[in-house]
C-alpha positions in Angstrom: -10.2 11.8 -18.8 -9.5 14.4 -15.9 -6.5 13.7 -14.1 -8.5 14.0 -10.7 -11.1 11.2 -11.6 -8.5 8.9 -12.2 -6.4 9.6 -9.4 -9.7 9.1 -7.5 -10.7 5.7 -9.0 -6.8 4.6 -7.9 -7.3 6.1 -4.5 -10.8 3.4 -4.5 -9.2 1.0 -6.4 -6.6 0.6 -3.3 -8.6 1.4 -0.5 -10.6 -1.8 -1.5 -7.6 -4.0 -2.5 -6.7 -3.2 1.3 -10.0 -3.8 3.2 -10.5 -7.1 1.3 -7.3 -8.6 2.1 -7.4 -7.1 5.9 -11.0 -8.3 6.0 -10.3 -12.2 4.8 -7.1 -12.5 6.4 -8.1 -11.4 9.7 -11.2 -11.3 10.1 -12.7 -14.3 8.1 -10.3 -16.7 8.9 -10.5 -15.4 12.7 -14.2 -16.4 12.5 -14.0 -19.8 10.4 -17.2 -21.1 9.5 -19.0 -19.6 6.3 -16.9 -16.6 6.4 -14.1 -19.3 4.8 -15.9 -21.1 2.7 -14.5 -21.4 -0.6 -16.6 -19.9 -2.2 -17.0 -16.4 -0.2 -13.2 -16.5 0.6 -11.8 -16.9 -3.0 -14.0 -14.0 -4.2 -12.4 -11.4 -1.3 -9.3 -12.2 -2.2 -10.0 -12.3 -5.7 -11.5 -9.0 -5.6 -8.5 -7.7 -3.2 -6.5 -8.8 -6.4 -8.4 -6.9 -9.0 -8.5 -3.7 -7.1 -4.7 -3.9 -7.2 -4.3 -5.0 -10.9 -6.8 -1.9 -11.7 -4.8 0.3 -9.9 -1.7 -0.9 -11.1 -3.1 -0.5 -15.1 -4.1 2.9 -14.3 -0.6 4.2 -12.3 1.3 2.5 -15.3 -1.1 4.8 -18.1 -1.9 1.6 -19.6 -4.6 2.0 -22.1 -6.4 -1.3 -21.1 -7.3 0.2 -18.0 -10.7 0.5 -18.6 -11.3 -3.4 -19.3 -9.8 -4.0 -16.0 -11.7 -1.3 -14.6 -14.8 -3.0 -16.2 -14.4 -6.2 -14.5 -13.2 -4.7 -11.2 -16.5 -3.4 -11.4 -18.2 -6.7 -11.8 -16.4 -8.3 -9.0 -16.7 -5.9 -6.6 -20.5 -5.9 -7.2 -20.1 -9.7 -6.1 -17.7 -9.4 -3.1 -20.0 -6.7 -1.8 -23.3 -8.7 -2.0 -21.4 -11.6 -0.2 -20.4 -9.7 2.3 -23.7 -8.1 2.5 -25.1 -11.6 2.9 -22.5 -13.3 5.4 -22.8 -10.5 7.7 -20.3 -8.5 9.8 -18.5 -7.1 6.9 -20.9 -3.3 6.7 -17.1 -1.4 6.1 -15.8 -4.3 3.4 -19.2 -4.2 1.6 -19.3 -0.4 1.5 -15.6 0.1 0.3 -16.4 -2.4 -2.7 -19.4 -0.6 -3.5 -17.2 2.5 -3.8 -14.7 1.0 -5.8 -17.5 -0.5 -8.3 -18.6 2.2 -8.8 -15.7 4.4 -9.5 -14.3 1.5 -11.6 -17.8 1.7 -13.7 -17.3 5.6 -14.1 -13.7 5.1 -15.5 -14.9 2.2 -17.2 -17.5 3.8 -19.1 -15.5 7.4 -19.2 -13.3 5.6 -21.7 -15.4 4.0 -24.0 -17.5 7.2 -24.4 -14.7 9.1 -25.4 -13.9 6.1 -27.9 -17.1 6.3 -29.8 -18.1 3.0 -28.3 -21.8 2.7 -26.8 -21.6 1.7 -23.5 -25.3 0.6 -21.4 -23.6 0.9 -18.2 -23.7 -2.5 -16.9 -20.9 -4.5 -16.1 -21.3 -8.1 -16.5 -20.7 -10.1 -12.7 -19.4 -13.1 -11.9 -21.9 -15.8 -11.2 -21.6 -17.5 -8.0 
């Protein structure tokens, strides 16, 4: 895996851990309404956390990376379309999209070079 593609899927990685905390912390609960509902809240903030723990596994040169890239994948797919379907949140959606698919690069990347068959989809959280 080139140094570079990594460093870049980290670089993601945070860049979405940061816009989905900034986005649900300030501006979701500023607005109230759906934009806190349980449902839509608890996926920002658990996608903010995923981003993190993927670029934490990748920083450390742990070689589960690429299953927590494989589900950071999934979940960003989710926050994004929730986003996408609230409203107001163009820049959040966008970054997630991004990071999903980086994290599906690195994801895939890995078990390529393992021998495994990958189909390049990452299973999603069902909302």
């Amino acid at each position: 895996m080139p140094q570079h593609d990594m460093q870049e899927c980290i670089d993601n990685c945070l860049a979405c851990y940061r816009s989905c905390q900034e986005t649900a912390m300030n501006h979701c609960l500023e607005k109230g309404g759906k934009f806190v509902e349980p449902e839509h809240f608890r996926l920002m903030l658990s996608c903010a956390e995923i981003c993190r723990t993927s670029a934490d596994f990748m920083l450390s040169g742990s070689p589960l990376h690429a299953q927590t890239c494989a589900v950071c994948a999934g979940v960003c797919e989710a926050c994004a379309e929730s986003c996408e379907r609230l409203g107001e949140m163009d820049e959040c959606a966008r970054i997630c999209r991004v990071c999903a698919d980086s994290c599906r690069e690195m994801a895939g990347a890995i078990h390529l070079m393992s021998g495994q068959q990958t189909t390049g989809t990452v299973a999603r959280p069902t909302m």
